[in-house]
DRENMARNU-47624 format. One line per 4 residues: number of its first residue (from 1); their letters; for each residue x negated, y, z of N, C-alpha, C. Coordinates in Angstrom, 1 decimal, decimal comma, padded with zeros to 4 digits. Example, Ala and Ser with C-alpha at 12.3 -4.5 7.8 and 13.67 -1.06 7.14 Angstrom:
! residues 2
1 = AS = -013,2/-005,7/007,8/-012,3/-004,5/007,8/-013,2/-003,3/007,8  -012,8/-002,2/007,1/-013,7/-001,1/007,1/-012,9/000,0/007,9
This chain:
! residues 224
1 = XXXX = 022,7/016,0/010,7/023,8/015,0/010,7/023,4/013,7/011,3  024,6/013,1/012,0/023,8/011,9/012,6/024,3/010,8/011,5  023,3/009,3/012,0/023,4/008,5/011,0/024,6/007,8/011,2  025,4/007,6/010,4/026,6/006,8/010,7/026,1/004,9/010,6
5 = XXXX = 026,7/004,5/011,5/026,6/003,4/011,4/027,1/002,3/010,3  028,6/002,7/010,3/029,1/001,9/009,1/028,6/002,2/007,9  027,7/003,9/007,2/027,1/003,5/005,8/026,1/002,9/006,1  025,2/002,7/007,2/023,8/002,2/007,7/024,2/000,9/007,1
9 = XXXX = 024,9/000,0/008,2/025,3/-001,2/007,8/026,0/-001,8/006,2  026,9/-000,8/005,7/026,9/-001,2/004,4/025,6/-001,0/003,8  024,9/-000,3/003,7/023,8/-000,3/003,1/022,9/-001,5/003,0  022,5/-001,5/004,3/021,8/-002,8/004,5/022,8/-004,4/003,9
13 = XXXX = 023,9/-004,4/004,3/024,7/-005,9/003,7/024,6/-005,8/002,0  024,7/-004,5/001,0/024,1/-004,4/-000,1/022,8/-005,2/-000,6  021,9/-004,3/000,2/020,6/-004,9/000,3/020,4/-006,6/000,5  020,7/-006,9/001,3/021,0/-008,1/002,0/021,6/-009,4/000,4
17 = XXXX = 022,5/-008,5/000,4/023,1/-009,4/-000,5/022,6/-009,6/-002,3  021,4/-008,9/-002,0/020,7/-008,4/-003,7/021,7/-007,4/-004,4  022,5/-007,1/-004,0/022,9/-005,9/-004,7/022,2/-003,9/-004,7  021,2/-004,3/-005,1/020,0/-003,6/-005,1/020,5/-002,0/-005,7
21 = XXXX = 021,1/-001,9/-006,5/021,5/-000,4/-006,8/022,4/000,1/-006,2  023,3/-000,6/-005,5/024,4/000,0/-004,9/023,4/000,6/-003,6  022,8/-000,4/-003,1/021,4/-000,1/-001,5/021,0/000,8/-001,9  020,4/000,7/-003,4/019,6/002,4/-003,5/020,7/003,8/-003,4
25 = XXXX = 021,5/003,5/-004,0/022,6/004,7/-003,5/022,9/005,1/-002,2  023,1/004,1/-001,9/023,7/004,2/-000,3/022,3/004,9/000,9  021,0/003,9/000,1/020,1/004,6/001,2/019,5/006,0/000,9  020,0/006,3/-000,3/019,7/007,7/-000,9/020,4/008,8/000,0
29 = XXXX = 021,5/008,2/-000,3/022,7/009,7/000,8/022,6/010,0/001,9  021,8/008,0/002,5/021,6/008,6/003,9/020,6/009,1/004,2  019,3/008,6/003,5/018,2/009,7/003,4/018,5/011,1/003,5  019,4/011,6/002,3/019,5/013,0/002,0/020,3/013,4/003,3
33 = XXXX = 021,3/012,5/003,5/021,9/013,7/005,2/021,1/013,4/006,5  020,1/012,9/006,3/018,9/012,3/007,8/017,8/012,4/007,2  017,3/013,6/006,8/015,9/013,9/006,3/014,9/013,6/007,2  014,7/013,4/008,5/014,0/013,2/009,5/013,6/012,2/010,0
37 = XXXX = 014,9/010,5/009,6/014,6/009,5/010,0/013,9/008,5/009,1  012,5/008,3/009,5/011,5/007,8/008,8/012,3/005,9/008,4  012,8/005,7/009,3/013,6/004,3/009,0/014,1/004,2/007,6  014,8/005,3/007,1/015,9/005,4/005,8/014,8/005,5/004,5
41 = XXXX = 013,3/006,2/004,7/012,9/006,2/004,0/012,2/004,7/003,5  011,7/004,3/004,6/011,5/002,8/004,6/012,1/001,5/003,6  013,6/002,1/004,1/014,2/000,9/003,7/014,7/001,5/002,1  014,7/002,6/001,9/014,8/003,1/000,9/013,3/002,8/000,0
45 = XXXX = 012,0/002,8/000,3/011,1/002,2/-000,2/011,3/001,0/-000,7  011,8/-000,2/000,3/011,9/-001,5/-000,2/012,7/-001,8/-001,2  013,8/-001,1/-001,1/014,7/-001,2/-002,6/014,3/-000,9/-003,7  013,3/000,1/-003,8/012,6/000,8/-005,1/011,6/-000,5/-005,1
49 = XXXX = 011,1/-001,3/-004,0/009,6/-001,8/-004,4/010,8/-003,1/-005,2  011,7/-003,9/-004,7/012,5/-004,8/-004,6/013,0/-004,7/-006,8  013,0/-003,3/-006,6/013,5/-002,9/-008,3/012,7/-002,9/-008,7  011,1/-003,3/-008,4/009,8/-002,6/-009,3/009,4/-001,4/-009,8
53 = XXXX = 010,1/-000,6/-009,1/009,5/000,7/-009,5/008,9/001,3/-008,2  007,4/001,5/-008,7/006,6/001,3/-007,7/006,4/002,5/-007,4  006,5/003,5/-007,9/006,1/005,1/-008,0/007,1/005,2/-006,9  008,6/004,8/-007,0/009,2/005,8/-006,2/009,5/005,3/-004,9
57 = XXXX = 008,8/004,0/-005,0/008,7/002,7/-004,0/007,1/004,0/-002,9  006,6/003,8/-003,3/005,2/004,5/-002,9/005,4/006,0/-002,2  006,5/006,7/-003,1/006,8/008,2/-002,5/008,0/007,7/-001,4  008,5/007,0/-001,2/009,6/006,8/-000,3/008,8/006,2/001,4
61 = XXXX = 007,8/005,4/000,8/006,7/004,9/002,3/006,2/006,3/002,7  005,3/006,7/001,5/004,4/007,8/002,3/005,2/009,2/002,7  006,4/009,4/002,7/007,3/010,0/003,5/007,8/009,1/004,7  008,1/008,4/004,5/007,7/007,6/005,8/007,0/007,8/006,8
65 = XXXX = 005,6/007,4/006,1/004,1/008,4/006,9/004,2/009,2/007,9  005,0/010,3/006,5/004,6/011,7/006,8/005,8/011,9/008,1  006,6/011,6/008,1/007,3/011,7/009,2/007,2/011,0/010,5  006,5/009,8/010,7/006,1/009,2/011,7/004,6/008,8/011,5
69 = XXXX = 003,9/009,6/011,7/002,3/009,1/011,4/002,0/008,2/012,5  002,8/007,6/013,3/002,4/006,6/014,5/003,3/005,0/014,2  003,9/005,2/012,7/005,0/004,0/012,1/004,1/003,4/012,1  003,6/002,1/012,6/002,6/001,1/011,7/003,3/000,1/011,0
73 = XXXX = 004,4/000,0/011,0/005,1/-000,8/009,6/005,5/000,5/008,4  005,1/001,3/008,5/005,1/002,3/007,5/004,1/002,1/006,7  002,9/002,3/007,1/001,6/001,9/006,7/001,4/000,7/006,1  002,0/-000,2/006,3/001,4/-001,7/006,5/002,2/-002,0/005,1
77 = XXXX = 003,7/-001,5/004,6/004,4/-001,0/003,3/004,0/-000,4/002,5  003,5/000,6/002,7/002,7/001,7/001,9/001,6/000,8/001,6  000,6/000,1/001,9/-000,5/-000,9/002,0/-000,2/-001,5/000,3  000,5/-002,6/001,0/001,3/-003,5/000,0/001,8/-003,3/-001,4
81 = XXXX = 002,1/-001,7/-001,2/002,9/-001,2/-002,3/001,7/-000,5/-003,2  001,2/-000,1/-002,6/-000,2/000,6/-003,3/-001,3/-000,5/-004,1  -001,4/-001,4/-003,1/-001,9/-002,5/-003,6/-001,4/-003,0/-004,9  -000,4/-003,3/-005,0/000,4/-003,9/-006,2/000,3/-002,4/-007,3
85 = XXXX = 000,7/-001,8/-007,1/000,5/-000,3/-007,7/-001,2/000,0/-008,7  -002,1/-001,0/-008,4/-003,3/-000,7/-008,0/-004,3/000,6/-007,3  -003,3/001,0/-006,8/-004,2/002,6/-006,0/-005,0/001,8/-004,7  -005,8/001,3/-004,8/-006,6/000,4/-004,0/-007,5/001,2/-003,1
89 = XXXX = -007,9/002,2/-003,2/-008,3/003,6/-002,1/-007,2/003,8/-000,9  -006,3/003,8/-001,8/-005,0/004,5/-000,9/-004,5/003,2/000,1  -004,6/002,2/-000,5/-003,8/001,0/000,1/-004,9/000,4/001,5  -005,9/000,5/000,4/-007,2/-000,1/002,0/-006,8/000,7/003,3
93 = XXXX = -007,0/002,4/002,7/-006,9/004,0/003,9/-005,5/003,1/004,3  -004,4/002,8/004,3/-003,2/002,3/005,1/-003,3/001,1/005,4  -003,6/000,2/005,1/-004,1/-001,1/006,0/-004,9/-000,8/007,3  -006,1/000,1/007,0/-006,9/000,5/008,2/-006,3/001,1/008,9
97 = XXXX = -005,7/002,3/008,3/-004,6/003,2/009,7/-003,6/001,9/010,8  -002,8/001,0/009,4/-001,8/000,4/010,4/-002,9/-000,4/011,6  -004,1/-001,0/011,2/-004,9/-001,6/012,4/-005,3/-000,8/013,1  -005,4/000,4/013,0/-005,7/001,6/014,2/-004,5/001,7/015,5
101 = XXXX = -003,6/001,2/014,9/-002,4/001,7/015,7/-002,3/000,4/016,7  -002,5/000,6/017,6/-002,5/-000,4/019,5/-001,4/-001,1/019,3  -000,4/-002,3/019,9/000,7/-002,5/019,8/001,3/-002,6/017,9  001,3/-002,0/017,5/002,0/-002,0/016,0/000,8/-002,6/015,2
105 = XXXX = -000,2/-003,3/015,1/-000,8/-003,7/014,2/-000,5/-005,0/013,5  -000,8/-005,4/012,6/-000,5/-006,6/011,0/-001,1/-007,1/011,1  -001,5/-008,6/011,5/-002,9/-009,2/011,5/-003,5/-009,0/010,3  -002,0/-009,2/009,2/-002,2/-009,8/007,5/-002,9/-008,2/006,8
109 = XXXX = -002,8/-007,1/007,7/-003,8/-005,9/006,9/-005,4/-006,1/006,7  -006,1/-006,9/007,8/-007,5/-007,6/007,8/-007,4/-008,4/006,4  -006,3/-009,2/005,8/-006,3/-010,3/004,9/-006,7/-008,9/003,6  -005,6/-008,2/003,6/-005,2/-007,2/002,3/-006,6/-006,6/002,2
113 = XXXX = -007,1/-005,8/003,5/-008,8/-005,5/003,2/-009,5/-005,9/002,8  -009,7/-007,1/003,0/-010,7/-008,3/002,9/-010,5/-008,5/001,3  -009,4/-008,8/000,7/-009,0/-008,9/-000,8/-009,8/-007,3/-001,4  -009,5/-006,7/-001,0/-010,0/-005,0/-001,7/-011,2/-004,9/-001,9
117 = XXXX = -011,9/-005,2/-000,8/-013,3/-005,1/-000,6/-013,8/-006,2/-000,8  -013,4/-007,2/-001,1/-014,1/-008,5/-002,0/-013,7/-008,2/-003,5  -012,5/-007,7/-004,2/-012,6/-007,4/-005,6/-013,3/-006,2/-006,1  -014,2/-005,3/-005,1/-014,7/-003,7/-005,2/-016,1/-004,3/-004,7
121 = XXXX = -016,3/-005,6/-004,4/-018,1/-005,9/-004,7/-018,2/-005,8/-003,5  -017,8/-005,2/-002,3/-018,3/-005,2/-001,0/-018,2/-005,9/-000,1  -019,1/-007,1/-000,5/-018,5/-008,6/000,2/-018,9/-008,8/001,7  -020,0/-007,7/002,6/-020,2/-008,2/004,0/-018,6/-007,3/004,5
125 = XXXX = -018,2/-006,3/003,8/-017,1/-005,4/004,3/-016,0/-006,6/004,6  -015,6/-007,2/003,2/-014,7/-008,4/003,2/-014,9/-009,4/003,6  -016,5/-010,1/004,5/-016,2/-010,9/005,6/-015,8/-010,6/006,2  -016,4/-009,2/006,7/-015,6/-008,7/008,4/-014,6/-008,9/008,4
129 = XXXX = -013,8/-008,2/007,4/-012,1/-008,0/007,5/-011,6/-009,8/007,4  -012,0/-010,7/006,7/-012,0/-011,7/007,3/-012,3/-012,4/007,9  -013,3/-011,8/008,5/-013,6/-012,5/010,1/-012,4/-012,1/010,9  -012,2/-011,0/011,3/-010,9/-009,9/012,0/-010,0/-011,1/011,8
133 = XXXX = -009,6/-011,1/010,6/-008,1/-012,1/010,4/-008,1/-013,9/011,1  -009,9/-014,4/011,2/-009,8/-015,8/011,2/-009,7/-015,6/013,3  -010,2/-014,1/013,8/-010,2/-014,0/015,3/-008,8/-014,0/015,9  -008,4/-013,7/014,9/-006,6/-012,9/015,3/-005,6/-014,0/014,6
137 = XXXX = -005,7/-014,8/013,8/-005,1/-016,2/013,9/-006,0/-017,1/013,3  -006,6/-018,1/014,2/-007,5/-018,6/013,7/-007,7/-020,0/012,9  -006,3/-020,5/012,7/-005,6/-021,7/011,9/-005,3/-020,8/010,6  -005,5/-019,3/010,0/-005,4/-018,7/009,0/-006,5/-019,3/007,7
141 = XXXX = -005,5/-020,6/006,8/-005,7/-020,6/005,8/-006,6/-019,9/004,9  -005,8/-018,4/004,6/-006,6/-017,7/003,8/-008,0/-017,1/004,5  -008,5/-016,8/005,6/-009,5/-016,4/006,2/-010,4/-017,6/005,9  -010,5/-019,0/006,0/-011,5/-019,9/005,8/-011,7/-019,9/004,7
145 = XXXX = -010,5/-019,6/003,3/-010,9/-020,3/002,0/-011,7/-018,8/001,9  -011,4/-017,2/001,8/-012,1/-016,4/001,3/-013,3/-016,0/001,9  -013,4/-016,3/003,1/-014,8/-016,5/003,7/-015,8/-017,8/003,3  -015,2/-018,6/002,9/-016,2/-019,8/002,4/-016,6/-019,5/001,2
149 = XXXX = -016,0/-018,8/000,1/-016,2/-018,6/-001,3/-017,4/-017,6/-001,2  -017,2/-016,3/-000,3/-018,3/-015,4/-000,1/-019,6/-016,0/000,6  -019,6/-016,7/001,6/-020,4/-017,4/001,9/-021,2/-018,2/000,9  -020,5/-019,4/000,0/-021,6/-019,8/-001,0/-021,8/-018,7/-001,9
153 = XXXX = -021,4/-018,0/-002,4/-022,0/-016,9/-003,1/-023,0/-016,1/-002,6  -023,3/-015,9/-001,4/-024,8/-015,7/-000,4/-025,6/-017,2/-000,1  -025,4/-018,0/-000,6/-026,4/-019,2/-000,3/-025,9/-019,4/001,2  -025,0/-019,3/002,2/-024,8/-019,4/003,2/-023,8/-020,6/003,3
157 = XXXX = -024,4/-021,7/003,3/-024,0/-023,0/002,4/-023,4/-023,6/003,7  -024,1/-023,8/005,1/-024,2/-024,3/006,2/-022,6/-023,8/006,9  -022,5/-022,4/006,9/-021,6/-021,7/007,2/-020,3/-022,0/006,6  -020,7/-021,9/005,1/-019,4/-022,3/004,1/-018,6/-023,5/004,7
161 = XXXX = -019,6/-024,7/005,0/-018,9/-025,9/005,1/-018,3/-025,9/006,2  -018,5/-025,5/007,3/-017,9/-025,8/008,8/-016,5/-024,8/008,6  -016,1/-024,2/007,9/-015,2/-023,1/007,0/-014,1/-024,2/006,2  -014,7/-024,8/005,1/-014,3/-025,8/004,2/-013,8/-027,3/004,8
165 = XXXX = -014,4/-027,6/006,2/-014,5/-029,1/006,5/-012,4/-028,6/007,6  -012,8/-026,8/008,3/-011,3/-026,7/009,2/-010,1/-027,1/008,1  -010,7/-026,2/006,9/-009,6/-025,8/005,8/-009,1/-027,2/005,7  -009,8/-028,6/005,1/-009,9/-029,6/004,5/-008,8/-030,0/005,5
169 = XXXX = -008,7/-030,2/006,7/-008,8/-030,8/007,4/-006,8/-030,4/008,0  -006,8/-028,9/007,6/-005,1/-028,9/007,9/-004,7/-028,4/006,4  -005,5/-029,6/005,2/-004,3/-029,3/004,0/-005,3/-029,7/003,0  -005,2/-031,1/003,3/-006,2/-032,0/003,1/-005,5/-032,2/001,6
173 = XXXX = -005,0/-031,9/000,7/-004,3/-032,2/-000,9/-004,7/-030,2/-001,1  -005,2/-029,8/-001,2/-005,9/-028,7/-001,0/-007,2/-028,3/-002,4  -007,2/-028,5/-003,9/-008,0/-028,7/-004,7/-008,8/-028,2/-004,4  -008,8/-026,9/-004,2/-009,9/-025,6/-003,7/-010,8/-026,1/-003,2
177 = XXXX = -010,9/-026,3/-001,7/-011,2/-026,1/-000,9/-012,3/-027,7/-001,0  -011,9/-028,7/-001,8/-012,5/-029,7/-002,0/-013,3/-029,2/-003,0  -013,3/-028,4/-004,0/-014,3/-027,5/-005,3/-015,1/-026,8/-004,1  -015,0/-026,1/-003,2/-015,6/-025,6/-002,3/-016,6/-026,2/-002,2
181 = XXXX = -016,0/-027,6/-001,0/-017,1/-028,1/-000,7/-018,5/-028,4/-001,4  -017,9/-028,9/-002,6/-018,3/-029,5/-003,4/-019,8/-029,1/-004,1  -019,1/-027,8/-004,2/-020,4/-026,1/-004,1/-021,4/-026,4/-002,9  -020,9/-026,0/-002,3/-021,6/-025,8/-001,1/-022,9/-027,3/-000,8
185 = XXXX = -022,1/-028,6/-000,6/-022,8/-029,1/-000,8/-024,3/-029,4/-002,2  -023,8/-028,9/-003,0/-024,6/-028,9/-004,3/-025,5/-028,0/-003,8  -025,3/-027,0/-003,6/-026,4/-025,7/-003,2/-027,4/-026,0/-002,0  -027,1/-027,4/-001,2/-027,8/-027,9/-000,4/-028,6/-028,6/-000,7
189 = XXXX = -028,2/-029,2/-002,2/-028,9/-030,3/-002,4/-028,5/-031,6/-002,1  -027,2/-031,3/-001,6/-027,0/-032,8/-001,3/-025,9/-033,3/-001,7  -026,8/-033,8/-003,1/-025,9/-034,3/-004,4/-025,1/-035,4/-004,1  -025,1/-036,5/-003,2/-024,5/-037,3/-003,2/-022,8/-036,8/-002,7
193 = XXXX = -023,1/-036,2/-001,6/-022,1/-035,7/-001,1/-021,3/-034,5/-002,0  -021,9/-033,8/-002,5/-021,5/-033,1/-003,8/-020,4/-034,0/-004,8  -021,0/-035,0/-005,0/-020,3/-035,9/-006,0/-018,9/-036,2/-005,3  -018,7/-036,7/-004,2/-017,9/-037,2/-003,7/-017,1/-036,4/-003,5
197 = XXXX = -017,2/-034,7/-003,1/-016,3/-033,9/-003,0/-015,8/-033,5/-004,2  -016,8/-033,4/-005,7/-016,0/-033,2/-006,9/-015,0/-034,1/-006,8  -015,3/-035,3/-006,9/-014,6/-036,8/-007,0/-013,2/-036,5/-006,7  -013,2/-036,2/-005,3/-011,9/-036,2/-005,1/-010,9/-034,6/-005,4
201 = XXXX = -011,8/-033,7/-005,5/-011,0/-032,6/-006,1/-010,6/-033,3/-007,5  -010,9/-034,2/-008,0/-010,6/-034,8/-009,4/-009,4/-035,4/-009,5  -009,4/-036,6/-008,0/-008,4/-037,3/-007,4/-007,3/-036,5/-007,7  -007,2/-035,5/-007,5/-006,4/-034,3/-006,7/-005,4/-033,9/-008,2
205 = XXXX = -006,1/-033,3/-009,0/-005,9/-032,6/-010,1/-006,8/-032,9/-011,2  -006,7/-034,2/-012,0/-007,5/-034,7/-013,3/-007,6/-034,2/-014,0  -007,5/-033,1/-014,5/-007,4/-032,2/-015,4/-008,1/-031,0/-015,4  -008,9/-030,8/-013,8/-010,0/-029,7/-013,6/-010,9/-029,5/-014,5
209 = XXXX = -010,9/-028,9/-015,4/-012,5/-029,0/-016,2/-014,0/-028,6/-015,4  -013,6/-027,7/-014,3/-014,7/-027,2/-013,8/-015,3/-028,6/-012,8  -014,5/-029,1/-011,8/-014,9/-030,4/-011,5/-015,2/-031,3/-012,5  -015,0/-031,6/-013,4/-015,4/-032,8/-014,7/-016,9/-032,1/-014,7
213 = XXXX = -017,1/-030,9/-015,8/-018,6/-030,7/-015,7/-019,2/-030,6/-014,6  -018,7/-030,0/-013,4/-020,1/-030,6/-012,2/-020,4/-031,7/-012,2  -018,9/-032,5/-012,0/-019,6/-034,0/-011,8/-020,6/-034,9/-012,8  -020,3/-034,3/-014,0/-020,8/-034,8/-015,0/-022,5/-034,3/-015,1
217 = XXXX = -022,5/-033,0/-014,6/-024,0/-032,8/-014,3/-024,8/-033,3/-013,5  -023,9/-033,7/-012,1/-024,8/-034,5/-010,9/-024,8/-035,6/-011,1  -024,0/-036,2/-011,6/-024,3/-038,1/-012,1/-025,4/-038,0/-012,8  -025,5/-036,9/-014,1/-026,8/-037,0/-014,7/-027,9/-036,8/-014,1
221 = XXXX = -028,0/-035,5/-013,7/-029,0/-035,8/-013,0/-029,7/-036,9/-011,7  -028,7/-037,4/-011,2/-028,9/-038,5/-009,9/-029,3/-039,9/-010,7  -029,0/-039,5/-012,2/-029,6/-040,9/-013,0/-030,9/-040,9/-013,5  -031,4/-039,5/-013,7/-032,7/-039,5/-014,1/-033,8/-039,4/-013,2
């Protein structure tokens, strides 16, 4: 059966309009009379993810998949959804596939890896994938802050900061990234400047406790 356009379109102005179970109906029937067009599953996925129900959000992508193993917005859905789902195996294997695919690739699948493989301990895996992400947009926010964090956690203090100083620099009211510094410099030893970057993560948000005891440790010590 071919896809008719007017339920296509009502379906989608449903969707569109948050009217989320009528979309699921509608993308259901058309699913069931176009078993073949990986599109209907798709968008039939996002309604289920859109509802929170992630099980059937997850079986609607990976038919998707299965019917176009060359979709890379199939994959890059399935990713996302699995992710949130926590099936964190499944989700990394479809971030990587969608970056396999020439033309169709997600810069933001490098970012989703990089998260997986930094919460699963494998943090040279999750520079790479954030390296990938900071080569392919390289004003990417999240690539400097999760690369600097792993960096001072390897003593790669040098590295952290030239990371921390871009970050600083396009989002300068930025608490983080001033706690960063702040690290980084400490681990150098170069308490003064340490202080000054607590200081102003303080400026920032008075209420940090984690900045209060640093600073309160390096004043002490810079007094004795």
């Amino acid at each position: 059966m071919k896809l008719s356009f007017p339920d296509f379109a009502g379906a989608l102005e449903a969707y569109f309009m948050g009217d989320k179970a009528t979309a699921r109906d509608a993308f259901t029937r058309l699913a069931e009379a176009n078993p073949e067009n990986a599109s209907l599953f798709i968008m039939l996925g996002n309604v289920y993810y859109a509802l929170g129900i992630l099980d059937d959000a997850l079986a609607n992508y990976r038919k998707a998949t299965e019917l176009e193993p060359g979709y890379g917005h199939a994959y890059y859905k399935l990713g996302v959804c699995a992710f949130r789902a926590g099936h964190l195996n499944e989700a990394r294997e479809a971030f990587a596939k969608n970056l396999q695919l020439e033309g169709q690739s997600h810069a933001m699948s490098n970012y989703w890896i990089g998260l997986i493989d930094n919460f699963l301990g494998r943090d040279e895996d999750a520079l790479e994938a954030f390296g990938r992400l900071k080569r392919e947009s390289p004003d990417s926010n999240f690539a400097n802050f999760f690369m600097a964090q792993l960096l001072i956690k390897h003593a790669r203090y040098q590295e952290a900061l030239q990371l921390i100083e871009e970050l600083i620099a396009r989002t300068p009211d930025f608490v983080e990234a001033h706690f960063l510094q702040g690290q980084a410099y400490k681990g150098m030893y170069r308490n003064f400047d340490a202080i000054q970057a607590f200081r102003k993560a303080l400026e920032l948000s008075p209420e940090d406790k984690r900045c209060k005891t640093e600073l309160e440790l390096l004043i002490e010590v810079a007094a004795l």
